[in-house]
N, C-alpha and C positions, 0 to 999 in steps of 0.2 A: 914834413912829408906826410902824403894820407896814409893811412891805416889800410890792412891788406881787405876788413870789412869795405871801405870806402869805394876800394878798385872794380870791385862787383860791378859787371854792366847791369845796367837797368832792369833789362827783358829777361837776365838768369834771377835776379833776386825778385822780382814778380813774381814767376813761376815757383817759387820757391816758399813764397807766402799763400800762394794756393795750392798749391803740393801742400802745407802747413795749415791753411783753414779747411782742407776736405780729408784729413788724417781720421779725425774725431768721427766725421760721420761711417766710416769705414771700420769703428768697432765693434759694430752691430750687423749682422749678415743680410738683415733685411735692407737696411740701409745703405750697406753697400754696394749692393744689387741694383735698389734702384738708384743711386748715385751713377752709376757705371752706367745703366742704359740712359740715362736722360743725358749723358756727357756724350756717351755715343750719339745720338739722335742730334745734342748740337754741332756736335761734329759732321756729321752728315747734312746739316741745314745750311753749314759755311761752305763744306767741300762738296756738296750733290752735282749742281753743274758740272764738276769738273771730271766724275769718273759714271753719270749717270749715260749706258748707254746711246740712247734715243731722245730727243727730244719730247716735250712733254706734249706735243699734239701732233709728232710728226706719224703720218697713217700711212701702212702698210698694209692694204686691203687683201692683197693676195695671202696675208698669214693671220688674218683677222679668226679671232676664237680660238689660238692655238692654247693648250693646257700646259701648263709649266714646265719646264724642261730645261739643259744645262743651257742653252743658247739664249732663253726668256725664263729667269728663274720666277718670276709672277705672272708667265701666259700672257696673253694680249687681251685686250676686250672686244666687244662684237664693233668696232670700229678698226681693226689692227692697231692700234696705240699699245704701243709695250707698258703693263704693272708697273713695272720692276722701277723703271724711269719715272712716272706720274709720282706714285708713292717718294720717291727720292729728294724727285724737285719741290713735291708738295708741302715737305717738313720745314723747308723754310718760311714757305706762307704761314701754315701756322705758328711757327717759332715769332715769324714779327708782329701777326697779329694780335695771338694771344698771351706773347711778351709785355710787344710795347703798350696793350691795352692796358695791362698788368699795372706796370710801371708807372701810368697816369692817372691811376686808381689809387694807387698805394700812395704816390705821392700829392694829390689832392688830398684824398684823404685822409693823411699822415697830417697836412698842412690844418685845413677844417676841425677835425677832429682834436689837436694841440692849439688853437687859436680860440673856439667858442669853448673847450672845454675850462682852461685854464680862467676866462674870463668870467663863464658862466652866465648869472642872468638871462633875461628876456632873449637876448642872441643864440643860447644854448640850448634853451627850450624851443624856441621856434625852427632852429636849423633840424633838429634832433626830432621834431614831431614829423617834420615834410619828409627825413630818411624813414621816418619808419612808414607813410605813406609807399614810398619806394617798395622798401622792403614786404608789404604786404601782398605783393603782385612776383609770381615766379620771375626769377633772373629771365627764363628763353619768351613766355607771355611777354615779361617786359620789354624787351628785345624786337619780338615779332612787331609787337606797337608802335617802335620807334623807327623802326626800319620801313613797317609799312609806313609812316607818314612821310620819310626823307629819303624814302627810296634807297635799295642795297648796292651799295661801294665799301672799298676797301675803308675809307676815312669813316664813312659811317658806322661799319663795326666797329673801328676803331674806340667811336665815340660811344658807344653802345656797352662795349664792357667795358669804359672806365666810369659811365652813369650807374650801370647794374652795381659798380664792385663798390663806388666812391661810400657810399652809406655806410657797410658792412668794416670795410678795413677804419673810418670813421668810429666806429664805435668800439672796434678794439684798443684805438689807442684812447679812446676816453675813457675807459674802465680803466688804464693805467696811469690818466691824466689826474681824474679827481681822486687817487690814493697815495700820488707824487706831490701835487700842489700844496699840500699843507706840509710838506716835510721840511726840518730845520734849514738845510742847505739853502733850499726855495727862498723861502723867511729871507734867509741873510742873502740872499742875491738881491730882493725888492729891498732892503735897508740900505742897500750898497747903493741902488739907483742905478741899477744895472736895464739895458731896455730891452723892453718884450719879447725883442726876437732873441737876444742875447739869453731870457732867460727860460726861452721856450725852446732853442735848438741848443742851447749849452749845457743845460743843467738838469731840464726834463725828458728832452727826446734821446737821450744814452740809456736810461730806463723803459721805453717805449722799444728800442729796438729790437730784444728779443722775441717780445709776443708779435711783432710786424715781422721779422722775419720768416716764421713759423706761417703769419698770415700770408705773405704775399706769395710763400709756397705754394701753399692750398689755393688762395686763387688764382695763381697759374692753371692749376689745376684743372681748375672750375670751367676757365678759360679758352681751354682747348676744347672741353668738351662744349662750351657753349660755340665757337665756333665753327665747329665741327654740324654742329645740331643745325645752326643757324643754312649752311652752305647745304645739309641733308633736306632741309624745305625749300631750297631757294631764294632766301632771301638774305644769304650773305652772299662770299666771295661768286661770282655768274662765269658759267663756261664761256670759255676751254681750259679757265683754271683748272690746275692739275688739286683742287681743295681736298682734301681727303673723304667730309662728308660731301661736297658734292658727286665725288666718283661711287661714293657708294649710291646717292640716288639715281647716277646714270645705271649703276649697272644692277640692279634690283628686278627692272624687267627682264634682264636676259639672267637670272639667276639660273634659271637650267639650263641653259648653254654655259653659261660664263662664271659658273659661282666664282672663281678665282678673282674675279676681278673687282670683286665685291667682300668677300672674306680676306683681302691682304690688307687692304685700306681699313675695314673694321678691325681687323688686328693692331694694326700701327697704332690706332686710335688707345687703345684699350691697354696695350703695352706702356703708351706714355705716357697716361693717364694716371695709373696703376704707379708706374714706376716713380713721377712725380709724389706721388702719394705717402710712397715708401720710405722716402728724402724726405719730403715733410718732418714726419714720423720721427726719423732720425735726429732730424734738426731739431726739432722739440725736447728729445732727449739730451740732448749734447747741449744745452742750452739751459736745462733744468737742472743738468748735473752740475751746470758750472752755478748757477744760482742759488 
């Protein structure tokens, strides 16, 4: 007979392990602040279509520049396009842009960085000298550069901050690779004739995890705001995205007509930003303390 553990469906004992892995970050007030607003924000990036009043470019000229109010809590802009909606549906563009850019960074990265590190030699040195080429050029510079030659789409940002991030999250896990690699366990995994990936994803990257997690927070972080920055010049996400920095470049000119339509979108910006930041913070603690 199974065990009354066993009976648990699925999706209750999921929930239940992240209800269990976000306890810890929640013992610290800063942390659980920003834990709470960036869960909110994902929340609103899955659910926005669905309770967002207006569509994100649908124009209502006849109420064009109205100032906030219970009917439009974010005002309209000098176009009648409702705040309230843009900002809503926009969270998601950001959330996959500067998610999944995240995500191919880290994981490159993670990859790169445990591969030439462990191996070291002439591989190590030459991959490690061209990051730090990279790195000597600002994240948004470098961005502007790559964008202007391949012209700005969704897939090119994409590719833009997982090139800006690949170096950085790269070198975090090498700081933890050449102080893991000579350790006994390692030794006796190569004595075993254990292979490379077996003793690069089994034995070293369990050690690497903490400080990449702490990493991939932060450049989430970095993320939003470099997309954000990217869509405020134009040369990311292009109208009638509802982009968060591109609403603030449209509505910059009409600042004294419209400041609302321009101060909600810099807030949201600043709010997740901030709030991711806070989580970081947390996660570093809650991960030091266990260490």
């Amino acid at each position: 007979m199974s065990t009354p553990s066993a009976s648990v469906p699925a999706p209750r004992a999921g929930f239940r392990r992240l209800i269990g892995g976000l306890r810890p970050l929640y013992a610290r007030r800063s942390a659980a602040i920003g834990t709470s607003v960036v869960l909110i924000f994902a929340l609103v990036a899955v659910l926005g279509p669905a309770f967002a009043p207006y569509g994100a470019n649908e124009q209502v000229y006849a109420e064009a520049r109205q100032a906030p109010s219970l009917a439009r809590p974010f005002g309209t802009d000098h176009l009648g396009r409702d705040v309230f909606s843009r900002v809503v549906l926009g969270t998601r563009d950001i959330f996959l842009l500067a998610g999944v850019g995240t995500l191919l960074a880290v994981v490159l990265g993670t990859t790169i960085g445990l591969v030439t590190s462990y191996l070291g030699g002439w591989l190590e040195e030459i991959t490690f000298r061209l990051f730090d080429a990279v790195l000597a050029m600002p994240a948004l510079l470098f961005a502007l550069l790559l964008l202007g030659t391949f012209g700005p789409s969704r897939n090119n940002v994409l590719a833009v901050i997982a090139v800006a991030y690949v170096p950085i999250v790269a070198r975090v896990v090498r700081s933890v690779v050449l102080s893991v690699k000579t350790k006994d366990y390692v030794a006796a995994a190569r004595m075993q004739g254990e292979s490379l990936g077996r003793i690069l994803f089994r034995e070293i990257l369990p050690s690497v995890l903490p400080a990449l997690a702490v990493e991939s927070a932060l450049r989430f972080s970095y993320a939003i705001f470099l997309v954000a920055s990217l869509g405020f010049l134009g040369a990311g996400v292009q109208p009638p995205n509802p982009d968060w920095g591109l609403m603030i470049s449209e509505a910059r000119n009409f600042v004294t007509l419209t400041p609302w339509a321009l101060y909600f979108p810099a807030a949201a910006i600043s709010l997740l930003v901030v709030s991711v930041n806070l989580m970081a913070d947390g996660l570093k603690s809650v991960l030091q303390g266990r260490g």
